[in-house]
C-alpha positions, -999 to 999 in steps of 0.1 A, spaced: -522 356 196 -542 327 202 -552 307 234 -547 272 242 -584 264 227 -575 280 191 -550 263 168 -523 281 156 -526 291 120 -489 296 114 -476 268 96 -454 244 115 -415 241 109 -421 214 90 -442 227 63 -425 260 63 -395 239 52 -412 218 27 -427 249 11 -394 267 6 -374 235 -4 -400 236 -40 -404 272 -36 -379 283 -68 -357 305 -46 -351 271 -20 -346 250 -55 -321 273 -70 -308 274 -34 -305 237 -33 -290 236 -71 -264 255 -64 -261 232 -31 -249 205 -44 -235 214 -75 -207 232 -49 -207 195 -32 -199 177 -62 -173 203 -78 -155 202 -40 -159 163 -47 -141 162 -72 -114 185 -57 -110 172 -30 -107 136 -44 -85 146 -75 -63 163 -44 -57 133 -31 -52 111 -58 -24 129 -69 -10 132 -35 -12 99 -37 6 91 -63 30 113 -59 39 95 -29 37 59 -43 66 64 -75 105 51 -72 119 86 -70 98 96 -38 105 65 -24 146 72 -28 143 111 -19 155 98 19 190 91 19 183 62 35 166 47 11 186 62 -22 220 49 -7 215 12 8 188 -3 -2 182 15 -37 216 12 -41 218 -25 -37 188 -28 -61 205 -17 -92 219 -46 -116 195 -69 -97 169 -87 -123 142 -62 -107 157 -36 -120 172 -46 -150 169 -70 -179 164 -87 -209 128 -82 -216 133 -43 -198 100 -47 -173 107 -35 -141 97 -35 -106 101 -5 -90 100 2 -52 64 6 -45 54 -22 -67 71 -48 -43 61 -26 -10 26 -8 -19 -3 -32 -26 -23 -21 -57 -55 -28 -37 -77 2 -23 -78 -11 7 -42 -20 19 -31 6 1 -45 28 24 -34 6 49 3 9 41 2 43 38 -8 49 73 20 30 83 44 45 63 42 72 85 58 52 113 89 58 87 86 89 79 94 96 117 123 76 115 135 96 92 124 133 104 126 129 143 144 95 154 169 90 126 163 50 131 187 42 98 202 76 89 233 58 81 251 31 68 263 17 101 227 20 117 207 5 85 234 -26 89 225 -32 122 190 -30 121 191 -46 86 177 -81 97 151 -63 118 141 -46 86 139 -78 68 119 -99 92 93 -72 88 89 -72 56 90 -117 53 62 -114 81 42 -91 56 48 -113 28 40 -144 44 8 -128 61 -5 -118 24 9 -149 5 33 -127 -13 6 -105 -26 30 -76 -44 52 -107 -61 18 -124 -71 12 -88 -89 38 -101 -114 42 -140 -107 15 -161 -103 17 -200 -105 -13 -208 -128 2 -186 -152 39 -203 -154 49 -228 -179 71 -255 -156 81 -269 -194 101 -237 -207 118 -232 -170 151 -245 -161 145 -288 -143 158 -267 -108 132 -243 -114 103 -259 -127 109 -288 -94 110 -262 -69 80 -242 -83 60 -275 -86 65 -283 -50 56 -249 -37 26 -253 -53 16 -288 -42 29 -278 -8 12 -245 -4 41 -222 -3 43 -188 -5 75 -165 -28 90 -153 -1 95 -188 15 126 -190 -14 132 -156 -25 148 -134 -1 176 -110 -11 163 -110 -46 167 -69 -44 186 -62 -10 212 -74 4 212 -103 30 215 -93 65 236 -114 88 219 -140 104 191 -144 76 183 -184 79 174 -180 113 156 -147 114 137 -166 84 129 -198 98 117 -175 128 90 -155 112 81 -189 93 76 -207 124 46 -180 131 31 -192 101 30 -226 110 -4 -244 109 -21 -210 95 
């Protein structure tokens, strides 16, 4: 016991704590610490890195019916999918940015789709995909204009093409999207899919948005 005119001799919290952290029971304490953070580190993140992969590969993507029998369907024979020099683009490489960031992005709203699929059944047949078809599509042009065609540029990039070994057609068109700023998608739709009804319009519509930008 002391009064209030005596200082305490115990130690305060403080230094009790800064003693045991060097003491060589607090060291082996905090050892084992964070060796237990970094093994549940790497856990954790190899955990998700293959769950996210897992979920970022053609045959996840088709495992909904929805997907395997329209628009999987309509991709076979295109030049995607197959071809002379045998270099594909599969389903999340024209849908998934390769970036960390959008990536993660994407995935959280993916899961918009996935309860289309579970709860709503949005497209769970032929007859529904067709009439939502050119909803579909518009969302996907407003993407790809928003990121300048960021997945096609994966693959096709203009400072990379050689106008002189393209057909006249080609070479001309690509030379003016260039001079002019354009973006793939503002000549490439239905390169994969189908074409909904209506397509020029609902185009020119989610181009107009871009307008100016």
């Amino acid at each position: 016991m002391t009064d209030n005119n005596t200082p305490d001799p115990r130690p305060g919290f403080i230094v009790r704590t800064w003693k045991w952290f060097w003491s060589p029971t607090g060291v082996i304490s905090l050892g084992a610490l964070l060796i237990a953070g970094f093994l549940t580190g790497i856990f954790f993140w190899g955990g998700f890195h293959w769950a996210l992969e897992a979920t970022n590969n053609e045959q996840f993507c088709i495992s909904c019916h929805e997907m395997n029998d329209t628009p999987y369907a309509e991709y076979q024979g295109t030049v995607h999918q197959n071809n002379s020099s045998g270099v594909r683009a599969t389903c999340p490489d024209c849908h998934v940015p390769k970036e960390w960031g959008p990536k993660m992005i994407r995935k959280v709203q993916a899961s918009q789709e996935l309860y289309g699929h579970f709860v709503s059944g949005f497209v769970d047949t032929p007859e529904k995909f067709e009439e939502h078809r050119l909803y579909l599509a518009k969302r996907v042009w407003t993407a790809m204009k928003k990121t300048d065609s960021r997945e096609c540029r994966n693959c096709h990039k203009f400072e990379y093409m050689d106008f002189t070994q393209q057909e006249n057609r080609a070479a001309e068109n690509h030379q003016k999207a260039l001079d002019e700023g354009k973006t793939c998608i503002d000549c490439h739709q239905g390169i994969a899919h189908s074409l909904p009804e209506g397509y020029l319009d609902g185009y020119k519509e989610v181009a107009k948005k871009f307008e100016g930008h």
